[in-house]
C-alpha positions, 0 to 999 in steps of 0.5 A: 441509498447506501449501496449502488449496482451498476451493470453486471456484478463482476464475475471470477476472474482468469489466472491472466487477472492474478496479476494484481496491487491488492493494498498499498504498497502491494502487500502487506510488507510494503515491498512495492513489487507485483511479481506477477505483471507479464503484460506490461514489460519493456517492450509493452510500456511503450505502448500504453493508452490512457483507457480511462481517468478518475479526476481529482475530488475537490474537498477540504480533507485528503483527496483520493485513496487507493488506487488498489487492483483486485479481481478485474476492478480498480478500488477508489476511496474518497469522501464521496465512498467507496467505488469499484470500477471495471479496470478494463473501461471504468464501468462502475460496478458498485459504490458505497455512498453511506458510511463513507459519505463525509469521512477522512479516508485513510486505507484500502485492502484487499485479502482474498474476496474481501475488501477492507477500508478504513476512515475516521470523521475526525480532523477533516469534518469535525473539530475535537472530539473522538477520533470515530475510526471505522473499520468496514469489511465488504464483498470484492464483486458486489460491495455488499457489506459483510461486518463493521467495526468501530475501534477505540483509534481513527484506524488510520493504521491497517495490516491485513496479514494471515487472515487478520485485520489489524488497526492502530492510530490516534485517538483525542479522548481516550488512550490508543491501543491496538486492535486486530479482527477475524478477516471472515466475520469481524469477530475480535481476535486480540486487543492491546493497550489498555494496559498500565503501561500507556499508549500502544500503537503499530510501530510501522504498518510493514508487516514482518513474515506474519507478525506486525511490531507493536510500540508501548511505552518506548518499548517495542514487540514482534507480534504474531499477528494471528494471536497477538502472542509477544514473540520477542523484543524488538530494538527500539531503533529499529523502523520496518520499511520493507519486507518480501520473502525472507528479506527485511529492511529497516531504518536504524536512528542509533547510526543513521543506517539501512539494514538488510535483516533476515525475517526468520530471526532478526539477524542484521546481513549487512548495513550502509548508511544510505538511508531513505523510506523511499524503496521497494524490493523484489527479494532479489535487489533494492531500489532506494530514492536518495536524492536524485539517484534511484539507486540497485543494491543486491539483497544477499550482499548489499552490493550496488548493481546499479545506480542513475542520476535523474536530475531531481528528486526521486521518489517512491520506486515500483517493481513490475514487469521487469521495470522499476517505475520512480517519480522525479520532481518536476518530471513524467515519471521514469522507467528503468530496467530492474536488473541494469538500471538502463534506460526505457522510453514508455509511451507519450501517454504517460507524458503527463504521469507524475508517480505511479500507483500501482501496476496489475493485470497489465494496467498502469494506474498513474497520478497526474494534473488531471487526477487518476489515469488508467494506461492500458495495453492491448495487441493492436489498439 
């Protein structure tokens, strides 16, 4: 069976459940940053409680992808489909076991009602061959597919900006390209690459204020995402890693440096030369991983606010609830506070928690030994 109900179909959710992680990174800028958590904060997190744990799949391919928060339910994808699951107990709502089965996933997103996945057959399942990339839309409460397509790439890139799905990656047989679908029907909305000039892909799967760079033949464009209209050149140099607001960050590999860069029209505000792809931002101030130090920068200026030592390699930040949360090596996960960096004792649950995936609607979903655990709080539990 292709689709399995479990129980009753989620209904609407309570503006208390805007608090979300809809797709990796939180948004479509990747800025790792929920500016809507209210429930878990410094008080809160102290208080946590494993509700429940999604165990690791065993599989030959790249396990689990996800976790992503919407609408009440957790979204899971692994060679076994695509499930949703209630994020206050676990419950099963529903689970695509067809056109997921045996497939290399790669990304989920949610916009709105509407749940966006991508996966390939090729490289885990197959040797060779076309990369068989899928791009599949369904409904947020009930699964029910809504459209399919297959692009000309395994679709292991996706930007889901302005109402517009768009798709890039490899592709073994024939030449990539990049390829962007109506969110509402699926209907083609703009393609590019199949031009004479080679090979097109998406120079980074940050999206820049609406618009997505695109890489074709060493040279680089700011695309609008909605029309796929050229809005300018973009310097070959320059690699998107984060965005909120007005604010864009970028590697520069001409002199090894970060930069603070406005949206509106490519000014560079400041750079340093503390590189890393390990950041977030809450428009207000940047967290970055170097080294062994997550350190706090102000946006506007490129001052350091703050910086700590944490003893081992730190790595991918998250903002939420007045906290940032960062990996260390061989360590449970740390917890600062945003604006002061001093330190804040979580919960003993959380002992075992090596990163963390995602924070919304007052749930921690973190990563561990034993898979994917869901830590919530509730008032006198």
């Amino acid at each position: 069976m292709a689709l399995a109900l479990t129980g009753t179909v989620a209904g609407p959710v309570n503006a208390a459940a805007v608090s979300a992680w809809p797709q990796a990174g939180a948004d479509a800028g990747r800025s790792h940053y929920n500016p809507h958590e209210s429930i878990l904060n410094a008080s809160t997190v102290a208080k946590l409680k494993l509700r429940w744990q999604l165990p690791s799949t065993r599989s030959e391919c790249p396990g689990l992808v996800g976790p992503v928060i919407a609408g009440g339910l957790t979204l899971t994808q692994d060679t076994s489909g695509l499930a949703a699951r209630e994020s206050a107990t676990g419950r099963l709502v529903w689970r695509e076991t067809d056109v997921f089965s045996d497939r290399l996933a790669y990304n989920i997103a949610v916009s709105g009602t509407t749940v966006v996945v991508t996966s390939s057959d090729s490289l885990c399942m197959i040797e060779g061959g076309d990369a068989d990339g899928l791009v599949l839309a369904s409904d947020l409460a009930t699964g029910r597919q809504l459209w399919k397509r297959s692009p000309n790439t395994d679709a292991a890139q996706l930007v889901v900006t302005r109402g517009t799905v768009i798709v890039s990656g490899n592709d073994y047989g024939t030449v990539p390209n990049v390829e962007a679908y109506r969110l509402s029907d699926g209907a083609t909305v703009w393609s590019d690459g199949d031009g004479t000039d080679g090979a097109r892909t998406l120079l980074s799967t940050v999206s820049i204020g609406g618009d997505v760079v695109i890489s074709g033949n060493r040279e680089p464009w700011r695309v609008d995402a909605a029309t796929g209209q050229p809005k300018g050149s973009w310097p070959s140099a320059w690699t998107p890693l984060a965005s909120y607001g007005n604010w864009l960050f970028v590697g520069d590999n001409s002199d090894w440096s970060l930069k603070a860069v406005r949206v509106s029209d490519q000014g560079v505000v400041w750079s340093m030369d503390r590189v890393s792809n390990r950041i977030a931002t809450d428009g207000r101030r940047l967290y970055l991983g170097v080294g062994s130090s997550l350190e706090a920068y102000d946006v506007a200026s490129g001052k350091r606010a703050w910086s700590v030592n944490l003893g081992a390699r730190v790595g991918q930040p998250v903002r939420a609830g007045g906290l940032v949360y960062v990996p260390v090596t061989g360590k449970p996960v740390a917890v600062r506070n945003a604006s002061t960096g001093t330190k804040v004792t979580p919960s003993p649950a959380l002992s075992k928690v090596s990163s963390v995936a995602a924070v919304g609607g007052g749930r921690l979903l973190g990563t561990g030994p034993g898979g994917l655990g869901v830590f919530g709080y509730r008032p006198n539990s």
